[in-house]
N, C-alpha and C positions, 0 to 999 in steps of 0.2 A: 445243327438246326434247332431253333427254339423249340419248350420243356411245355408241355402240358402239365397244367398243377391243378388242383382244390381246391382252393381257401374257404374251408368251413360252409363245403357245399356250393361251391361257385367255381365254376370253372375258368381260367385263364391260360391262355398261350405265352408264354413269356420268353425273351431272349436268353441261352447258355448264358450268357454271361453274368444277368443278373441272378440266375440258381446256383451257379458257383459262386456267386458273393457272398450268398446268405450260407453256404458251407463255409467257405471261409471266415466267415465274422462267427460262425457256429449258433447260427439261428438255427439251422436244420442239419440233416443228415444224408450224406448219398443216398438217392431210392428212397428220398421223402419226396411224395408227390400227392397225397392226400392231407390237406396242413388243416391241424384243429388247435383251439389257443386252450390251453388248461393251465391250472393251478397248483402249484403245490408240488407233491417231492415226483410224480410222473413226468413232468414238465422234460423236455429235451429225450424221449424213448419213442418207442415204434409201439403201437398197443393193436390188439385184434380183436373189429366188434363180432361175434358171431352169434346167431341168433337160431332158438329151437322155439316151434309153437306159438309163434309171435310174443317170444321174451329175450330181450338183448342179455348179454354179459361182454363184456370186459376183460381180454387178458393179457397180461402187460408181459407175459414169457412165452419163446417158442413150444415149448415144453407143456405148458397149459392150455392154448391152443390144439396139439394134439390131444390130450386127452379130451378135451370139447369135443373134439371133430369125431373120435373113436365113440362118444355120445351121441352122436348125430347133430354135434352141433355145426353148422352152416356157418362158416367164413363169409360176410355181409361186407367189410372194411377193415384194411390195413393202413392205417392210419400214421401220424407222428405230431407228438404234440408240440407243442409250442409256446412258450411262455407270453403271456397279454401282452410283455413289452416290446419281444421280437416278432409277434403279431401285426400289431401295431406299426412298426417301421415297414413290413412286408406288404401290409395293405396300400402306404402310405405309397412307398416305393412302384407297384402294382398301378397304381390310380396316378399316378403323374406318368408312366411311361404310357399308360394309355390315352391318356390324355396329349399326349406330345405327338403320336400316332395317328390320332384323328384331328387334329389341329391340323396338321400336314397334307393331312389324305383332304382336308376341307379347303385349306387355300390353294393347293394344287387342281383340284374340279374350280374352284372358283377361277381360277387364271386362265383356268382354258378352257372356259365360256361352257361349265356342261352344269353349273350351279347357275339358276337365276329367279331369285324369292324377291317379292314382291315386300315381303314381312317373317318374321322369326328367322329361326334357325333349326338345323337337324341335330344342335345336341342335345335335344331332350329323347331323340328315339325316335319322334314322330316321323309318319308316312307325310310327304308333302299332298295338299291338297290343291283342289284349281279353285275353288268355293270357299269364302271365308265360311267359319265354322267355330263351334264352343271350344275347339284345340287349339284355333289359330288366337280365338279374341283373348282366352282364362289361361291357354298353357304355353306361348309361346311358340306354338307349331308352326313349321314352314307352309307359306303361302307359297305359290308354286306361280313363279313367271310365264310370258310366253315363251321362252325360251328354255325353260329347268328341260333337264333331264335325268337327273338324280331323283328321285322318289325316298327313299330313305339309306341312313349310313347309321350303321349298329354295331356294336358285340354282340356276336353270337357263338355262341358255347367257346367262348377264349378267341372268336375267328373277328377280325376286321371284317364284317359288310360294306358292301354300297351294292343297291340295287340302283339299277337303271331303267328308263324308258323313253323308246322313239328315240335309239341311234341306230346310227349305219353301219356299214361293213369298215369303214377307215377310222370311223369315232371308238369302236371295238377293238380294232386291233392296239389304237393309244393307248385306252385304258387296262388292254390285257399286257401292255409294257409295264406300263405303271404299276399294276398288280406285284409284277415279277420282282420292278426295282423296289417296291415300299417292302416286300419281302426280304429283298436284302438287307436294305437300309436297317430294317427296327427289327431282324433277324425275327419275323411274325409271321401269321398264314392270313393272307387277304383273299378274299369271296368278293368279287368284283361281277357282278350279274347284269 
């Protein structure tokens, strides 16, 4: 079941499949799941920020690590870095699976009548509105039909959203199928509300 990861402070849920790629192409490391992009000869190791007195340090060995900690210094982040290029392919990689993910999860609500926008679309993030507004005219936000019942579809902390409102007990239990299958399907954790 899909890999909760980092990337440089952002959280993503992503499919086994595509974290064992990146072990295999040797972008990262088994038990990399906090990914930071660095430079230079640390590039491809495991490093530990640990922090005394609101001052970071740095320790690129287990072994210096303990003495930190026998200092009282505080393990804050276990990390693994990453070189800017295999960074770069992982974000790249990252943002088109999610992107395929909500693509799917958007014409599927659309096909069976639980989307209906008058104007814009949900992938800016925006909450649909019933009232034109400075989101719907300057940022592309969804106008909300007589019919919508989606109000917004996000990531949240790595999680596919879609909030709902004004369905029933039979329009619930579709979408709690759907939920299960897009789960399967892009091996991801859907919050279907």
């Amino acid at each position: 079941m899909s890999k909760q990861v980092v990337l440089e402070m952002w959280v993503s849920i992503i499919p086994d499949k595509m974290y064992d790629s990146w072990i295999k192409r040797g972008f990262i490391k088994r038990g990399a799941y906090d990914l930071v992009e660095c430079e230079g000869k640390y590039c491809n190791q495991f490093c530990d920020v640990l922090s005394k007195d609101n001052v970071r340090k740095i320790s690129f060995s287990a072994e210096d690590t303990r003495i930190l900690q026998k200092e009282s210094w505080r393990k804050v982040y276990h990390r693994f870095n990453v070189s800017h290029a295999n960074m770069e392919i992982i974000r790249k990689e990252v943002g088109e699976w999610y992107k395929d993910v909500f693509l799917f999860v958007e014409k599927w609500l659309e096909k069976h009548k639980f989307i209906d926008l008058k104007k814009g679309s949900f992938r800016g993030g925006f909450c649909a509105v019933e009232q034109e507004d400075e989101t719907t005219r300057g940022w592309g936000a969804p106008l909300a039909g007589p019919r919508n019942k989606v109000v917004q579809i996000k990531e949240k902390f790595g999680r596919i959203v879609v909030y709902f409102g004004n369905i029933n007990k039979i329009e619930r239990a579709k979408i709690n199928r759907f939920a299960k299958y897009c789960e399967r399907k892009f091996d991801c954790c859907a919050d279907f509300f």
